[in-house]
N, CA, C and O of each residue as an XYZ file, in Angstrom:
384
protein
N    -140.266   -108.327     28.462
C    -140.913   -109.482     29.033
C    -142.369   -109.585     28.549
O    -142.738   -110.684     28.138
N    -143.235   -108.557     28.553
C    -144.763   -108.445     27.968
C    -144.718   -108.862     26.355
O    -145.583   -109.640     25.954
N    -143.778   -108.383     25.483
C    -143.723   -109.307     24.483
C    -143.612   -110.195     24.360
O    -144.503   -110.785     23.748
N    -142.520   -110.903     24.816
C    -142.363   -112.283     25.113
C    -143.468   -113.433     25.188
O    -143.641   -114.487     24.576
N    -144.413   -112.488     26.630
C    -145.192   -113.486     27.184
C    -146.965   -113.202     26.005
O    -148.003   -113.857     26.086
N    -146.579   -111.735     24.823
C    -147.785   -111.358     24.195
C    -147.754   -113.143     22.798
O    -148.650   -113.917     22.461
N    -145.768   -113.023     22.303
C    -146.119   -113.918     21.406
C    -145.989   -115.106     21.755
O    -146.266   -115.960     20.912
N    -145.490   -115.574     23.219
C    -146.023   -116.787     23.594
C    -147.422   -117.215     23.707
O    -147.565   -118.419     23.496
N    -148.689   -116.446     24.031
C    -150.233   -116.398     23.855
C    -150.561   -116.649     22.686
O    -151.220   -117.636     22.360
N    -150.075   -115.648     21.802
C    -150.444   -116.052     20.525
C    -150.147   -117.275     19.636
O    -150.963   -117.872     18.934
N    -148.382   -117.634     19.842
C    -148.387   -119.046     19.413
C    -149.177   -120.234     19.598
O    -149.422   -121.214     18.895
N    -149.615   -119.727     21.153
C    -150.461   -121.366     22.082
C    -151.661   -121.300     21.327
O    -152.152   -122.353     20.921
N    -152.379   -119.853     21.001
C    -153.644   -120.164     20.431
C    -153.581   -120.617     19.143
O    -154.343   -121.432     18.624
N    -152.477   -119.960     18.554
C    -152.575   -120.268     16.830
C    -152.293   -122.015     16.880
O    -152.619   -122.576     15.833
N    -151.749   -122.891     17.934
C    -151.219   -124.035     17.815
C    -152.973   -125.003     17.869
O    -153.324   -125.930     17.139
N    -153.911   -124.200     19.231
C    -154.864   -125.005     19.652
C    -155.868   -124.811     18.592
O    -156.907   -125.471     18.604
N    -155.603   -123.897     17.628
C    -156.553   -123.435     16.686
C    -156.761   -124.158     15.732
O    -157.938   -124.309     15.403
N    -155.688   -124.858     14.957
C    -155.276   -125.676     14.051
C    -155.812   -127.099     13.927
O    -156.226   -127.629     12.895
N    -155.723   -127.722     15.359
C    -156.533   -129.286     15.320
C    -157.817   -128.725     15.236
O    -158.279   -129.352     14.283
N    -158.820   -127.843     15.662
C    -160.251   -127.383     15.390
C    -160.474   -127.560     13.973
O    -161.461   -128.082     13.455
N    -159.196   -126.946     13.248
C    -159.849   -126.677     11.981
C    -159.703   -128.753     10.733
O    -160.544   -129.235      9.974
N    -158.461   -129.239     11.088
C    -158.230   -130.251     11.011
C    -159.654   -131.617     11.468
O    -159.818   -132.684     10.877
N    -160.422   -131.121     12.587
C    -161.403   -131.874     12.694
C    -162.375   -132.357     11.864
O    -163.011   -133.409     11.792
N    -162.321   -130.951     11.031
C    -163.605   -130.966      9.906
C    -163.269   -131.832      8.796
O    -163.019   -131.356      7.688
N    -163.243   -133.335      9.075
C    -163.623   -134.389      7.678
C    -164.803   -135.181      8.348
O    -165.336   -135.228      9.457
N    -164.961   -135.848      6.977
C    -166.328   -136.383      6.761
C    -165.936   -137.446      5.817
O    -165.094   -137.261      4.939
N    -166.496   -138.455      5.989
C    -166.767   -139.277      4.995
C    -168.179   -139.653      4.706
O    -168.975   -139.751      5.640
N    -168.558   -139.879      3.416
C    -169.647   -140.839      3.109
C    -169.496   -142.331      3.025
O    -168.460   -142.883      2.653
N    -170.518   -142.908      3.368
C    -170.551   -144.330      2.867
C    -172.273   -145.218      3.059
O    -173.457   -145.043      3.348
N    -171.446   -146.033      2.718
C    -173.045   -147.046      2.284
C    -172.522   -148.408      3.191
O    -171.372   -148.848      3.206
N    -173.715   -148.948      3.948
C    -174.041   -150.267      5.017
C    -175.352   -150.862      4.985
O    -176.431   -150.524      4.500
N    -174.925   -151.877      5.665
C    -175.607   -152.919      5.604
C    -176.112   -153.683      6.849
O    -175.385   -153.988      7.794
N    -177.380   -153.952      6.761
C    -177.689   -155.384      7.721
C    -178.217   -156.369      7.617
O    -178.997   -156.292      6.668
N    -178.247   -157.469      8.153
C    -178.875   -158.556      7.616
C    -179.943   -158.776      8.817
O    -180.112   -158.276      9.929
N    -180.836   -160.184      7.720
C    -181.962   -160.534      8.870
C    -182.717   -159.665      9.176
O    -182.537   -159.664     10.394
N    -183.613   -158.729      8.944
C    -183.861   -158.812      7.117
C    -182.439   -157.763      6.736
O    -181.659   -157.116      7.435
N    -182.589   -157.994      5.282
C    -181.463   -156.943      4.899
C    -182.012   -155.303      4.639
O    -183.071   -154.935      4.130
N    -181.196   -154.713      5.034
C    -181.583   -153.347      5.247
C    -180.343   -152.546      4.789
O    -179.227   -153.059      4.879
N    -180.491   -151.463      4.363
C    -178.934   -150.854      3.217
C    -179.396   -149.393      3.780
O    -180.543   -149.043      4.057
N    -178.384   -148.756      3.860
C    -178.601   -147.221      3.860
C    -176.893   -146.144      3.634
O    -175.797   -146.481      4.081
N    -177.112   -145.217      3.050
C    -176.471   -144.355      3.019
C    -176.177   -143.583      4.102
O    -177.153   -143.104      4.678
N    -174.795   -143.262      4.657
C    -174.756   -142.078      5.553
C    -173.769   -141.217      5.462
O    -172.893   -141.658      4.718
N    -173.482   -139.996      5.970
C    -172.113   -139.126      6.327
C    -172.078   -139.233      8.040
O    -172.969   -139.114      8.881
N    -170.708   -139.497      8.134
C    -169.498   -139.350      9.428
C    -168.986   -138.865      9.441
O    -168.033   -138.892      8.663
N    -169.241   -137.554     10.776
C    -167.477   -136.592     10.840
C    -166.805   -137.673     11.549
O    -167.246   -138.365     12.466
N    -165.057   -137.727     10.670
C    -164.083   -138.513     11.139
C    -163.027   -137.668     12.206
O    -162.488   -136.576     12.027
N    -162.944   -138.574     13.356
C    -162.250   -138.204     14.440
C    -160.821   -138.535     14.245
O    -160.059   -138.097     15.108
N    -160.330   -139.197     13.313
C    -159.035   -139.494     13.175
C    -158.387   -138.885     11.810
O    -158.831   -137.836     11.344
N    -157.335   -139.577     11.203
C    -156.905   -138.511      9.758
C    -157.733   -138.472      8.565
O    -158.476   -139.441      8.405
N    -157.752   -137.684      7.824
C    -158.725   -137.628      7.266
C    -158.464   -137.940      5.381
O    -158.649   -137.254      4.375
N    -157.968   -139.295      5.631
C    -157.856   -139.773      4.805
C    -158.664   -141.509      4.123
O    -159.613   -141.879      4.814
N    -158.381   -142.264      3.142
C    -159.323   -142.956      2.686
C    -159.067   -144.053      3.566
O    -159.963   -144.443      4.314
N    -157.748   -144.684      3.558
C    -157.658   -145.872      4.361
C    -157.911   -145.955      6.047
O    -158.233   -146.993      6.626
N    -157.700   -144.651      6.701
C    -157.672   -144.842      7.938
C    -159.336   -144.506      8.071
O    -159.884   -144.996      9.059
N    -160.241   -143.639      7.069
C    -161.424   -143.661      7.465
C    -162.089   -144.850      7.108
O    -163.279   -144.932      7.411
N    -161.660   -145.592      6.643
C    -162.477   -147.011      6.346
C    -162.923   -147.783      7.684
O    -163.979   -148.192      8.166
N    -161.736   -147.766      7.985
C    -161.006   -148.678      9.271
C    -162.250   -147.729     10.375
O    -163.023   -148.404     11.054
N    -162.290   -146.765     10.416
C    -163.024   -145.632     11.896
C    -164.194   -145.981     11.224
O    -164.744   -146.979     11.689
N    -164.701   -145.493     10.332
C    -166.499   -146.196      9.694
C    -166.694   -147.098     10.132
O    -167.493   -147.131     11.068
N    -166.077   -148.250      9.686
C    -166.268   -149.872      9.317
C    -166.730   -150.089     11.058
O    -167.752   -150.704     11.362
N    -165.662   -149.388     12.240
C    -166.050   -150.190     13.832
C    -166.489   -149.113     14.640
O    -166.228   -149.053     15.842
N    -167.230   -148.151     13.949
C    -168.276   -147.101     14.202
C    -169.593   -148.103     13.918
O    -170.304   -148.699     14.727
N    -169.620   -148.073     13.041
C    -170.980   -149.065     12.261
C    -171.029   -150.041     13.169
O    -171.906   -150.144     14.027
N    -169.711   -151.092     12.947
C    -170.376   -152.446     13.521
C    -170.791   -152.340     15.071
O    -171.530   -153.101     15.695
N    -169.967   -150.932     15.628
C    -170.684   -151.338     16.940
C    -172.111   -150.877     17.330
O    -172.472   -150.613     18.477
N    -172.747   -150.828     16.393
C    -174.236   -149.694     16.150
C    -174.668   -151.280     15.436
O    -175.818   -151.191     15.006
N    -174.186   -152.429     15.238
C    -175.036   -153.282     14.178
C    -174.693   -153.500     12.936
O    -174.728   -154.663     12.535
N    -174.218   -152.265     11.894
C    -173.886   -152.460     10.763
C    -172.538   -152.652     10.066
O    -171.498   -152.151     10.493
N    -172.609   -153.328      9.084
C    -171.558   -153.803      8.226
C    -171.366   -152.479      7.138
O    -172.367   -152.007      6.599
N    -170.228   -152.015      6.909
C    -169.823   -151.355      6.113
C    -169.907   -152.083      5.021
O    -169.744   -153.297      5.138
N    -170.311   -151.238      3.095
C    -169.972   -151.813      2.480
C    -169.117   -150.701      1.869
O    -168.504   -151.644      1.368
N    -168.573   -149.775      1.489
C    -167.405   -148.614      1.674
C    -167.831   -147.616      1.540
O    -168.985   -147.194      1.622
N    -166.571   -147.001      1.240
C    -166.377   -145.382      2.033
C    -166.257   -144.914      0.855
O    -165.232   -145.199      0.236
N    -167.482   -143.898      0.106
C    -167.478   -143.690     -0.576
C    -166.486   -142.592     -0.862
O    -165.826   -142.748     -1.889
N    -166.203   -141.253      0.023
C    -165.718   -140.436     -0.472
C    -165.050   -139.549      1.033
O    -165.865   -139.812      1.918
N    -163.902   -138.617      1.649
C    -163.749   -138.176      2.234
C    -163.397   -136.937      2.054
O    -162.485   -136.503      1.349
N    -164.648   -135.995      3.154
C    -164.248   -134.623      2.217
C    -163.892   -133.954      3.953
O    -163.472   -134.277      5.064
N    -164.669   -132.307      2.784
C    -164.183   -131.396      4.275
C    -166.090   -130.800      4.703
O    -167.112   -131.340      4.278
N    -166.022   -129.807      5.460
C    -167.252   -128.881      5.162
C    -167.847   -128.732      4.306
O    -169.074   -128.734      4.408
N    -167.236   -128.547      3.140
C    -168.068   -127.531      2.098
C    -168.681   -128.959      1.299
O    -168.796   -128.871      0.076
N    -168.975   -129.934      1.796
C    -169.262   -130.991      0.552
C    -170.590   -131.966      2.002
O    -170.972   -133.135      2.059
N    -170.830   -130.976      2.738
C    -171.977   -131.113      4.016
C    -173.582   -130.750      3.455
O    -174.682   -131.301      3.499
N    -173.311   -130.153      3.197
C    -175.128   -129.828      2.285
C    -175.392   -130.548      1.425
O    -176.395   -131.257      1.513
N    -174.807   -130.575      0.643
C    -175.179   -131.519     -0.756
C    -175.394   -132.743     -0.563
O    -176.246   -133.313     -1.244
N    -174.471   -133.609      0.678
C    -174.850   -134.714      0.784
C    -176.116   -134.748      1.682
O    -176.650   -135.857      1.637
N    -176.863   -133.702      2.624
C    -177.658   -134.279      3.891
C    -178.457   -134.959      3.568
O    -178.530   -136.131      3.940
N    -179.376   -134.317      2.682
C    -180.794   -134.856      2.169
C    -180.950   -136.148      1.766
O    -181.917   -136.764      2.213
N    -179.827   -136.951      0.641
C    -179.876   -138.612      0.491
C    -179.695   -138.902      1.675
O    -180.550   -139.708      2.044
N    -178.590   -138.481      2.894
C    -177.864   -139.157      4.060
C    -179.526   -139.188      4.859
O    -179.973   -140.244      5.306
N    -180.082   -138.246      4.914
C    -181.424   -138.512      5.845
C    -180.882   -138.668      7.010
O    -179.859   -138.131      7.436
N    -181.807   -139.657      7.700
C    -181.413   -139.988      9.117
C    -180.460   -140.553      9.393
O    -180.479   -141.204     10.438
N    -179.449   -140.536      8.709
C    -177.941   -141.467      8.944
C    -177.124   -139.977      8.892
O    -176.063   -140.020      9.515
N    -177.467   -138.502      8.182
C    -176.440   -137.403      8.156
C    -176.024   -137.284      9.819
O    -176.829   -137.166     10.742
N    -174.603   -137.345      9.922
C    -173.687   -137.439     11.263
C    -174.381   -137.952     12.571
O    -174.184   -137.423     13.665
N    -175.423   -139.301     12.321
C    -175.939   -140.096     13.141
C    -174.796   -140.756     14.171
O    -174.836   -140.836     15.399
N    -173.934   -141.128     13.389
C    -172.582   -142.454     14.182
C    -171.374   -141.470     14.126
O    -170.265   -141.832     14.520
């Protein structure tokens, strides 16, 4: 029974462990505002899949509800592509 209930523990954690690691995307992209026009670069950790079309869609009504117009998504990564971008991202790195 103590086994049982040792690799039932372990499955539950190895299961809750997995979306943690799955969290870690990011996209870059570039927006816009008007009146006056104003442009800036940023990175977003994405809360949904971490792919090109569905992060467009999560950017694009992240932004607009902050004001800005997406103009796209430049690129969707993981962690390791977080440093290199901060410094252009400035005050937009994981602002929205």
């Amino acid at each position: 029974m103590r086994h049982l209930l040792f690799m039932l523990a372990i499955a539950t954690l190895a299961a809750t462990a997995q979306p943690a690691s799955a969290a870690q995307c990011f996209a870059d992209y570039k927006a816009k505002q008007d009146n006056p026009l104003r442009l800036h670069y940023g990175v977003m950790q994405l809360q949904g899949p971490c792919k090109a079309g569905p992060a467009k869609s999560e950017v694009s009504a992240r932004l607009q509800a902050n004001g800005w117009k997406l103009l796209n998504v430049l690129s969707v990564f993981g962690p390791e592509g977080l440093e290199g971008r901060k410094a252009n991202a400035g005050n937009f790195f994981l602002r929205f």
